[in-house]
C-alpha positions as CSV (number, residue, x, y, z in Angstrom):
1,X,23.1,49.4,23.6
2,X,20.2,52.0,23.7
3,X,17.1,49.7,24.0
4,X,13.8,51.0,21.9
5,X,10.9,50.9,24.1
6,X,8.6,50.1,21.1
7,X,10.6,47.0,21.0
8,X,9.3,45.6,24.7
9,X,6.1,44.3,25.2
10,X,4.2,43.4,28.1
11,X,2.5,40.1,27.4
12,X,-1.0,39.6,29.6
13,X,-1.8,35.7,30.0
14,X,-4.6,34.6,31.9
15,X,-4.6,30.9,32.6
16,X,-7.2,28.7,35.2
17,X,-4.9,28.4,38.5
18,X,-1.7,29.4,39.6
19,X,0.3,25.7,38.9
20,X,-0.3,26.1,35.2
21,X,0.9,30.0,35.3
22,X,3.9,29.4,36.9
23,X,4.3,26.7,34.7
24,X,3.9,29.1,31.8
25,X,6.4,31.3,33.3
26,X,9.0,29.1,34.1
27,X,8.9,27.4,30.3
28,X,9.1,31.2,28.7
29,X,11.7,32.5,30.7
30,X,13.9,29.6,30.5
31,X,13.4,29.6,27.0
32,X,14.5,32.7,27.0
33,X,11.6,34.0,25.2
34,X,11.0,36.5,28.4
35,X,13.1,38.2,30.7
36,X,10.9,38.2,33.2
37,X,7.1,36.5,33.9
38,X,5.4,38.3,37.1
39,X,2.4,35.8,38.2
40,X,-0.9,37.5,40.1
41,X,-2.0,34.6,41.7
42,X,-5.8,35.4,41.8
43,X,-7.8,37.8,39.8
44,X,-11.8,37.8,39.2
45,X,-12.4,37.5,35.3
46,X,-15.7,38.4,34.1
47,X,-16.4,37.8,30.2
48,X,-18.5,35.8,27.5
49,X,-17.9,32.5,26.6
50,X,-20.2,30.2,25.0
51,X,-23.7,33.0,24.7
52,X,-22.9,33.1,28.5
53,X,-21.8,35.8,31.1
54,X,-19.0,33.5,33.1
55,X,-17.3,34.9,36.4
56,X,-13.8,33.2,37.1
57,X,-11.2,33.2,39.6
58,X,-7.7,33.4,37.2
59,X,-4.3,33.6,37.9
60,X,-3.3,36.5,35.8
61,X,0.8,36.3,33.9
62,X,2.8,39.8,33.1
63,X,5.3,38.9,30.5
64,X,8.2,41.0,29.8
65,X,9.5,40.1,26.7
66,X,10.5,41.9,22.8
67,X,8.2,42.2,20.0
68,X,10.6,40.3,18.0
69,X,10.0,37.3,20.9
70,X,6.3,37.6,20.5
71,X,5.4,34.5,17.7
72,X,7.3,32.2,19.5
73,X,6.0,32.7,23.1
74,X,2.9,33.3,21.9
75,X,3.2,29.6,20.1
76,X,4.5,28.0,23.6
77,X,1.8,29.6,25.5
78,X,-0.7,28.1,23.2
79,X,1.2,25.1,23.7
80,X,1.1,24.3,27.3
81,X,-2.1,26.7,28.3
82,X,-5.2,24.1,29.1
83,X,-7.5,26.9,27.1
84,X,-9.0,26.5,23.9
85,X,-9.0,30.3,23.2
86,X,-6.3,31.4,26.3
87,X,-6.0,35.5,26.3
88,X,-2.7,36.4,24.9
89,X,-2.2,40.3,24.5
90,X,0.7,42.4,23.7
91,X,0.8,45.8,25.1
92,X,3.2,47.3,23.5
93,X,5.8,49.7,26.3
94,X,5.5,53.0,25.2
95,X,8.4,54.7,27.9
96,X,10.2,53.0,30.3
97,X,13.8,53.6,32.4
98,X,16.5,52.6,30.1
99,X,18.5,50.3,32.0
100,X,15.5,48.2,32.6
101,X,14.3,48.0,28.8
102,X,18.0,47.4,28.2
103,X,17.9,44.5,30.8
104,X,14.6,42.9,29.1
105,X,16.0,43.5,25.2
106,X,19.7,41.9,26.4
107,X,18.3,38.8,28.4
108,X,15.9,37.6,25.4
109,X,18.8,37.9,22.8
């Protein structure tokens, strides 16, 4: 099976500490609504919120998953994420080496 690389996104999640990421990660990819979740432990997030500038210490989640995946993660990160608005973007994988596109397209099937 050829995988389509328009088929695999990479699904960015930012969430308040590293317990509820790896939570978020665990639930997906058990799910099997990911084939992989790769957790930054800290990143420095600087945005609006509120008519304010806020500057936040984040865990940051890289989620490897299908476009076809996407509603339903998306709806179980919305789920268990302790946000009211929790960033969740899809990059959509332009190129990427076969066997590895492969690998994400067989293990959400």
């Amino acid at each position: 099976m050829k995988a389509d690389p328009v088929n695999v996104v990479v699904v960015m999640v930012t969430t308040s500490n590293q317990d509820e990421a790896a939570k978020i990660a665990e639930h997906v990819v058990r799910a099997r609504l990911a084939a992989c979740a790769s957790i930054i432990p800290t990143v420095r997030s600087t945005y609006w919120w509120e008519g304010k500038i806020m500057n936040d210490q984040e865990s940051l989640v890289l989620i490897k998953t299908t476009s076809g995946k996407y509603p339903s993660l998306q709806a179980a990160i919305q789920e268990l994420h302790s946000y009211k608005v929790p960033e969740i973007i899809a990059i959509p994988v332009v190129e990427g080496l076969p066997p590895y596109l492969e690998w994400v397209n067989r293990e959400t099937s």
